[in-house]
N, C-alpha and C positions, 0 to 999 in steps of 0.2 A: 387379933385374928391371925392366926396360918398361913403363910402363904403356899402353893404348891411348890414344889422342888423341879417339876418341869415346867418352864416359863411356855415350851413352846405347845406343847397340850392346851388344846381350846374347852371348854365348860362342854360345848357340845360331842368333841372327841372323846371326853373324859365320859360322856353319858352314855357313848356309845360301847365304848370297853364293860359298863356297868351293865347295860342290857346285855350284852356277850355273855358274861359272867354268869347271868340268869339265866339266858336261854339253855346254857352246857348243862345245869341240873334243872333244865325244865321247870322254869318258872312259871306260873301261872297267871293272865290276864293282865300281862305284863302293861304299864301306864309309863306316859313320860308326859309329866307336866313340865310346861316350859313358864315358866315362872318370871323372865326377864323383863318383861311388860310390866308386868304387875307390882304398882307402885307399894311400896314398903317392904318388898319381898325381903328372905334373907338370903339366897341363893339363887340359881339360876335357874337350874333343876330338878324338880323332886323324880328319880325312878322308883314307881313304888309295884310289888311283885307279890302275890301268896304261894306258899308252900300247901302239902296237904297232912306234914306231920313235923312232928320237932326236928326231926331226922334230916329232913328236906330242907326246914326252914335253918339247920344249922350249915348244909350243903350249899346251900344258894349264898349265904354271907360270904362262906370261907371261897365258892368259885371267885365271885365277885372282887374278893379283896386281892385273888391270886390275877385276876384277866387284866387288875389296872397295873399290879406291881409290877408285873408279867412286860409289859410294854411300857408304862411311865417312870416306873421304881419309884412312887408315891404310895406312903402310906396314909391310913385314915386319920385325920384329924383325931377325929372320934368316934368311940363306937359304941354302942348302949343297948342292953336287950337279950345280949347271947346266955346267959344264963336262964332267964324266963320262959326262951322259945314262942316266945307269941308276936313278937314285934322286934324285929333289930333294925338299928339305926346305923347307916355307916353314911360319916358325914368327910366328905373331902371337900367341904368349906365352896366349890362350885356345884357341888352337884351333891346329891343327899340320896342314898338310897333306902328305902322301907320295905323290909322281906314282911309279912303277914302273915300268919294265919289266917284262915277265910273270916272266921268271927270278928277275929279283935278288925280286920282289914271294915268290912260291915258296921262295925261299930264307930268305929274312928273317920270314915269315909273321906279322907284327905283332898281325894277330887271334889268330892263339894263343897267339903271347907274351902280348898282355894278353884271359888269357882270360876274368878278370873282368867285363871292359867288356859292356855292353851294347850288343852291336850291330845296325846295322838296313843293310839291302843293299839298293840301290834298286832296282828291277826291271827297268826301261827301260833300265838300262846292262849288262845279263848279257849274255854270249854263250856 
């Protein structure tokens, strides 16, 4: 596994740059499941976000990966999805972000899959 290249970035600092990054292109019903409780997790954080078009959902990765570089100079471990438009993954190994589409987001419903998590919804992103 990856380590991050700034030691002194907390998992939750790092979540908060990721929601930054979303909220700049208006991310939609923005979610931060807190994931650290929850026994066998793989990370700490899932932030998961939908767009309303490929356009959007390609705008939201590229803020997101600019807000963390921006301030930690940490790149993503890994990133999965930018070509498809429906679903990206950028994973910085503490903190996992999922841009969505409203469908695949619907479909996949990751807040219920980890229904464990402790989640918080941000208000200012609802519609």
């Amino acid at each position: 596994m990856k380590e991050r290249k700034n030691k002194e970035l907390s998992s939750k600092d790092l979540t908060e740059l990721v929601v930054k990054g979303m909220t700049e292109k208006k991310g939609l019903d923005i979610a931060i499941l807190d994931l650290r409780k929850v026994k066998n997790s793989i990370t700490d954080f899932f932030v998961i976000c939908s767009g309303n078009s490929d356009t959007q959902i390609d705008a939201l990765a590229n803020s997101v990966e600019e807000e963390v570089y921006k301030i930690s100079k940490t790149e993503p471990w890994q990133k999965e999805g930018k070509a498809n438009g429906e679903w990206i993954l950028i994973d910085y190994v503490d903190v996992v972000a999922h841009i969505f589409n409203k469908e695949r987001r619907k479909h996949y419903d990751l807040e219920e899959l980890w229904g464990d998590a402790e989640v918080t919804y941000l208000e200012d992103s609802m519609v």
